[in-house]
N, C-alpha and C positions, 0 to 999 in steps of 0.2 A: 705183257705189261703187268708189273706188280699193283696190287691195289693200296692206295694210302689214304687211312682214313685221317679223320681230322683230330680226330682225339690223339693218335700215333704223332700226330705232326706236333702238338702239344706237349705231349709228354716229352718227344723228344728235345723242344724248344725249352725244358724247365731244366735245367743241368748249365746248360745256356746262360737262360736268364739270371739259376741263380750266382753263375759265376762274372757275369760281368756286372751282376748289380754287388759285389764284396765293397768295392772301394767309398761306392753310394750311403749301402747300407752302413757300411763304420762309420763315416761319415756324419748319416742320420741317426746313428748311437750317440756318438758323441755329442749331436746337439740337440738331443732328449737331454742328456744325465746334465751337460750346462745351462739348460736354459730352465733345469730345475735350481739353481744357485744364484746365478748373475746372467743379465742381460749382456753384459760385459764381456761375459765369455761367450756367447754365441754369436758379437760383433767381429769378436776374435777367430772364430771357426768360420765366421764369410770371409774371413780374408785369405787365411793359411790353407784351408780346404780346397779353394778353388789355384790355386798352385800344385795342390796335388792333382787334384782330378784333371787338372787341366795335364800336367806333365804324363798322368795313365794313358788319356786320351792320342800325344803326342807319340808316344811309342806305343802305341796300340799296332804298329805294324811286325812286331816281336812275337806277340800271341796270333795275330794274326797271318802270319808270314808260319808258322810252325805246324799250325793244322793241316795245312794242304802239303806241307815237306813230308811229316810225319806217318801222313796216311798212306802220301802215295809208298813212302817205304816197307809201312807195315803191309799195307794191302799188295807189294809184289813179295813181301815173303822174306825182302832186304834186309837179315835182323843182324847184322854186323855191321852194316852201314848206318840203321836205324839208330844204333846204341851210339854210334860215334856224333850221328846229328844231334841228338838229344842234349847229349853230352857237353856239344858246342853251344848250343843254344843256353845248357844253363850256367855254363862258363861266361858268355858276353852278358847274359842279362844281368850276373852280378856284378862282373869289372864296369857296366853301364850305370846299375845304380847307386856302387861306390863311388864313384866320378861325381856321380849327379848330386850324393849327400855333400859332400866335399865344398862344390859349387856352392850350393844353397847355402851352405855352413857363411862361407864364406862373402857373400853378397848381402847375406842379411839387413844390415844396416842401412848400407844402401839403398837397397829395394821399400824397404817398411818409413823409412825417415825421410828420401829423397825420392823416391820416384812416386811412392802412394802418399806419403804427406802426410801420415797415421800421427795420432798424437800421445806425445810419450807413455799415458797413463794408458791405451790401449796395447802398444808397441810392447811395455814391461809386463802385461797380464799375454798377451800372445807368441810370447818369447820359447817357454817352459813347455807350452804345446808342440811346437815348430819345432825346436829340435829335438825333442823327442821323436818327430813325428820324420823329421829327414835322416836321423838318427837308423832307422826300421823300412825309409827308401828301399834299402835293394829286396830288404824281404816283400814288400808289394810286387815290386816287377817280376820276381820269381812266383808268387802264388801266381798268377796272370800268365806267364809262359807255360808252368806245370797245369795249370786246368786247358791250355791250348793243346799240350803235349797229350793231355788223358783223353779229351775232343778225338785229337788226330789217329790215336788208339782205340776209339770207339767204345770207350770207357764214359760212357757219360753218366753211369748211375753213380761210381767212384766220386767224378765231381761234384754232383749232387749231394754224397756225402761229406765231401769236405769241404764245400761250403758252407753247410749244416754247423762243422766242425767249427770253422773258421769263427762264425757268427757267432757263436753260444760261449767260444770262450773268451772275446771280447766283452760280450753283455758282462758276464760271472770275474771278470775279473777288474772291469770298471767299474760295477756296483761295488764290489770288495773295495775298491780302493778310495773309492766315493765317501759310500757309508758306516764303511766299517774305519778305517784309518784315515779316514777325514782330510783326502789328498786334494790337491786341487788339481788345476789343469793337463799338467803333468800326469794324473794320474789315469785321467781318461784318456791320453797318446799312448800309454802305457799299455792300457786294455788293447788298444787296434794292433800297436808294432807289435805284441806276444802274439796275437793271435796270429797274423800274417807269419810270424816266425815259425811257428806252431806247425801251421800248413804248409808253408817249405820243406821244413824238414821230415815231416810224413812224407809228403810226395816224392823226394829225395830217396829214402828209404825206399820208399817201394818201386818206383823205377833202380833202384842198383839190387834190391831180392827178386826182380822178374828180369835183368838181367837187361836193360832197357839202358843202362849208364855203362860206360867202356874208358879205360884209359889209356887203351894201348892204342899205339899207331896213330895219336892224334896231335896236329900240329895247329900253331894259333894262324897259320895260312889259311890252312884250310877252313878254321871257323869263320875266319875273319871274310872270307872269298863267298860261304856262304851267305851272311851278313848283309855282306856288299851285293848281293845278287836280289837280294828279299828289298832292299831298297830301290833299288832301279825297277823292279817291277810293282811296286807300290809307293814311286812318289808322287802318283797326283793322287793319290788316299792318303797322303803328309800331308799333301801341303793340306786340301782340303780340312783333315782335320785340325792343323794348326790355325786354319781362318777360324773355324768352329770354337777352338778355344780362345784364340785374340775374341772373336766373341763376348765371352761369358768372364774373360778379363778386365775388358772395356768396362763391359756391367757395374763389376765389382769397384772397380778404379773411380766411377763417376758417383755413383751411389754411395762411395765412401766417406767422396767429399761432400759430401751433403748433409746428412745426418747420423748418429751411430744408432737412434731405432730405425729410422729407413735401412738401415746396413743389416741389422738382424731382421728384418722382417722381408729384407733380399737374400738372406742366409736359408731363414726356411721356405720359402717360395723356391729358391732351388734347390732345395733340398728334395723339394715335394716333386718337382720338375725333371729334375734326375733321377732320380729314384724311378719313376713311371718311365724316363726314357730307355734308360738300363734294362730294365723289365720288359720292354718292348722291342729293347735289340734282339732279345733271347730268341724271339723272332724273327730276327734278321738274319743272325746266323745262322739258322736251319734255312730259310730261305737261298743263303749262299750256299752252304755245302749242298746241299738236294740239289739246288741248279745249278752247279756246276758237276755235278755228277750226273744228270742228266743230260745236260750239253754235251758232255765227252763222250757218254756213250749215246747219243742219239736217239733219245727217247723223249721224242717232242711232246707226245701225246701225255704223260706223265705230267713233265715239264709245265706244260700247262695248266692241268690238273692242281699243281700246289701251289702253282701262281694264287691262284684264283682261291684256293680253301686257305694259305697262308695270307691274304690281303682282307679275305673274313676277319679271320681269327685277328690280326692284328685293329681292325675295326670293332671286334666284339668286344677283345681286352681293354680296346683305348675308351669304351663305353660302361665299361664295369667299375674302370677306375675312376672314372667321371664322376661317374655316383655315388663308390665310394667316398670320394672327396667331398663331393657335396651332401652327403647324410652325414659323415664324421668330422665336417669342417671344424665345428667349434672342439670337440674331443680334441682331435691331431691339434690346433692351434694351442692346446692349452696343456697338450704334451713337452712345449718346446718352451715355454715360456706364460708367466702371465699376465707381461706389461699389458695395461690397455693401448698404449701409442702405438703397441708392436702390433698389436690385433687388430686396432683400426687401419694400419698399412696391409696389412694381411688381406681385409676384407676387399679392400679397394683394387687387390688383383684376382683374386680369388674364382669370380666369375671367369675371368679369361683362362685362366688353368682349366678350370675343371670343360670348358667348350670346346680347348684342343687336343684335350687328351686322344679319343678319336682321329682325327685329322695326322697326330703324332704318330698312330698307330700304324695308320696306310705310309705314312711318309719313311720308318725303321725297313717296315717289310719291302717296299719299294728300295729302301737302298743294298738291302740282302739280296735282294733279285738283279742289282747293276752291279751287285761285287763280283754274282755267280756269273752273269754274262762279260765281267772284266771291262766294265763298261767305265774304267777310274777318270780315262782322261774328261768322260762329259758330267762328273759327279764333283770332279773339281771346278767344273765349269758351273755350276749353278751356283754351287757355293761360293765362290768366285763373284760369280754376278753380282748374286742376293745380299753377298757383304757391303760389295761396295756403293750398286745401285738403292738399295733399298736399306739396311743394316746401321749402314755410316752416318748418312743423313739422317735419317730418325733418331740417332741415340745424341748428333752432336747438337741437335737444333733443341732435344727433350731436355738437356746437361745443361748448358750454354744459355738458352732462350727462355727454355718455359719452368726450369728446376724438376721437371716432372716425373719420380719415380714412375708412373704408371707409365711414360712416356718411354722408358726407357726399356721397360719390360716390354711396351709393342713391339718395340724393333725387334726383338728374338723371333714374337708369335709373328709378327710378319714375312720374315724371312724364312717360317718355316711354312705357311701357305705358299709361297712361293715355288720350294723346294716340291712339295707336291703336287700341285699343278705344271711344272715341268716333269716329274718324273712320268705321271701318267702319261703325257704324251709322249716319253720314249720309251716306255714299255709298249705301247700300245704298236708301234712299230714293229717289234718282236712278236706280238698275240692278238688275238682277237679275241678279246676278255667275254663278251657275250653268249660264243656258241658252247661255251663249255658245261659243261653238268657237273655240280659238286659233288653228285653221288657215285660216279662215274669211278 
């Protein structure tokens, strides 16, 4: 039995974290640099942002579906076949998110005039973002498959570089456009889609100089068959994440009609929300790969072992962040913006962010531990529940009844109490979390 310390399990979880919190983190870029100009623009970024993160999160079974292809190729040695998956993989994720730009292109009006109800003088300042920003679509989903693909290569310090990479020339090239040529909206879409661009095509390069990209002998059957394969074995991880995102859509939708500082002061609440939950997956994924390579090769005793040091660490981080939040509240709040209405909404959630972060933290590591045991069908099932038992009713009664931002935001913290109190007790079926020793 190999020994794994907790620090190993960490490090290995930061490559991870920082590649699924990219989308987050630009995100949280760009609504620092707006909400130093116009409150306006970061009513804008809770609307158009949560479209994207929400569509990351929907095909999150592309990055996720590549690591376990990937590895198990590289790790039997398969490197002619490996070149060819890769290869496929990053063939659909571009035909997917030119499809998807196209869409979006195309519903625009629709969506922001008719089904959100946004009012024109919003609609005309979140136009120049938006399509800039669907515009740079497929380069997102490809940074996303190419840090799955480096995961599955066992390349994780690579990622960690070019996330590094990713983030710095977004900051340096929004600032530029900000403060030096005095762009507007546009100009901070501009800083995320190069960046993303940026990190595509390194990755690109370096999988076809290691020899990792093939174009011989490959048919669009075949990628397509793969595709099709990665879906039937992660649709209740769809659907589930589709409820998670109808979620945080709803959010958006109901909080819009309300007020436009409730709307920004619901842009950085999630902003702050995501950002710690992405952070926290970093965790989840090492929890997936480790148990699920411990399951295959039968090494229970391990198994257990990181259970139990990965649901720490995911309690210790969710506690660090807590604090963070609460020693830096006023700072961070006055990074984004310095309306006072936007601050007084701010305050009024604030406590409840910064008590779940914790809670958040076991519930991330808990769902990495049901991916490693393929446990999809009962991870849809909670989420499933908690939507419609709990999630529905709280957010249509707080809209409807009582107008209550705060009211709307419990629904979330609720259902995510819920989630962890059910996972515990289906992990606990698998382990006996007690007898184990973390020094072990």
């Amino acid at each position: 039995m190999k020994k794994i310390s907790t620090l190993s399990l960490l490090w290995i979880s930061v490559p991870s974290i920082l590649s699924l919190s990219l989308e987050p983190i630009a995100e949280m870029i760009d609504t620092v640099f707006a909400g130093s100009f116009h409150v306006t623009w970061v009513s804008s970024l809770a609307v158009t942002n949560t479209f994207f993160i929400s569509l990351v999160w929907i095909l999150s079974f592309l990055p996720i579906g590549v690591v376990s292809v990937v590895a198990s190729f590289y790790g039997r040695g398969e490197n002619i076949l490996l070149a060819k998956k890769i290869t496929g993989y990053l063939f659909i994720t571009a035909i997917i998110g030119i499809v998807i730009s196209f869409i979006l292109f195309l519903i625009e009006a629709i969506l922001f005039k008719n089904i959100l109800g946004l009012s024109s003088n919003l609609i005309s300042t979140l136009l120049p973002y938006w399509r800039m920003r669907i515009l740079g679509f497929p380069f997102t989903l490809l940074v996303g498959v190419s840090m799955g693909v480096l995961r599955g290569l066992q390349k994780f310090f690579l990622s960690f570089i070019l996330s590094l990479l990713i983030t710095s020339i977004n900051i340096i090239v929004t600032y530029i456009g900000l403060f030096i040529f005095s762009g507007g909206l546009e100009s901070i879409a501009f800083g995320t889609v190069l960046s993303f661009a940026v990190g595509s095509f390194a990755s690109i390069i370096y999988f076809y100089k290691k020899g990792f990209i093939s174009f011989t002998n490959i048919s669009l059957m075949s990628v397509l068959t793969d595709i099709v394969n990665i879906i039937k074995d992660t649709y209740s991880l769809f659907i589930r994440t589709c409820l998670l995102t109808l979620s945080f859509f709803l959010m958006t939708f109901f909080i819009g009609r309300m007020d436009e500082k409730l709307l920004a002061a619901h842009q950085i609440t999630l902003q702050l929300w995501l950002f710690a939950s992405f952070f926290l997956d970093g965790l989840a994924i090492t929890a997936n790969s480790k148990g699920a390579f411990f399951i295959a090769s039968g090494e229970n005793i391990s198994l257990k072992i990181i259970v139990y040091k990965l649901l720490s660490l995911g309690f210790l981080c969710g506690v660090i962040i807590s604090a963070l939040y609460a020693i830096f509240f006023d700072e961070i709040s006055l990074l984004f913006t310095r309306d006072k209405n936007v601050h007084n909404a701010l305050a009024s959630l604030v406590l409840a962010v910064i008590i779940l972060q914790p809670l958040n933290g076991l519930v991330y590591v808990f769902d990495g531990i049901l991916l490693g045991m393929k446990d999809y069908k009962f991870m849809k099932k909670i989420i499933f529940t908690g939507f419609l038992s709990l999630f529905l009713p709280c957010s249509f009664l707080s809209f409807f009844l009582f107008s209550s931002f705060q009211g709307i935001w419990f629904s979330l913290i609720l259902m995510n109490i819920f989630r962890c109190f059910c996972s515990i007790l289906r992990v606990k079926k698998y382990f006996t979390l007690s007898l184990i020793n973390s020094n072990s």
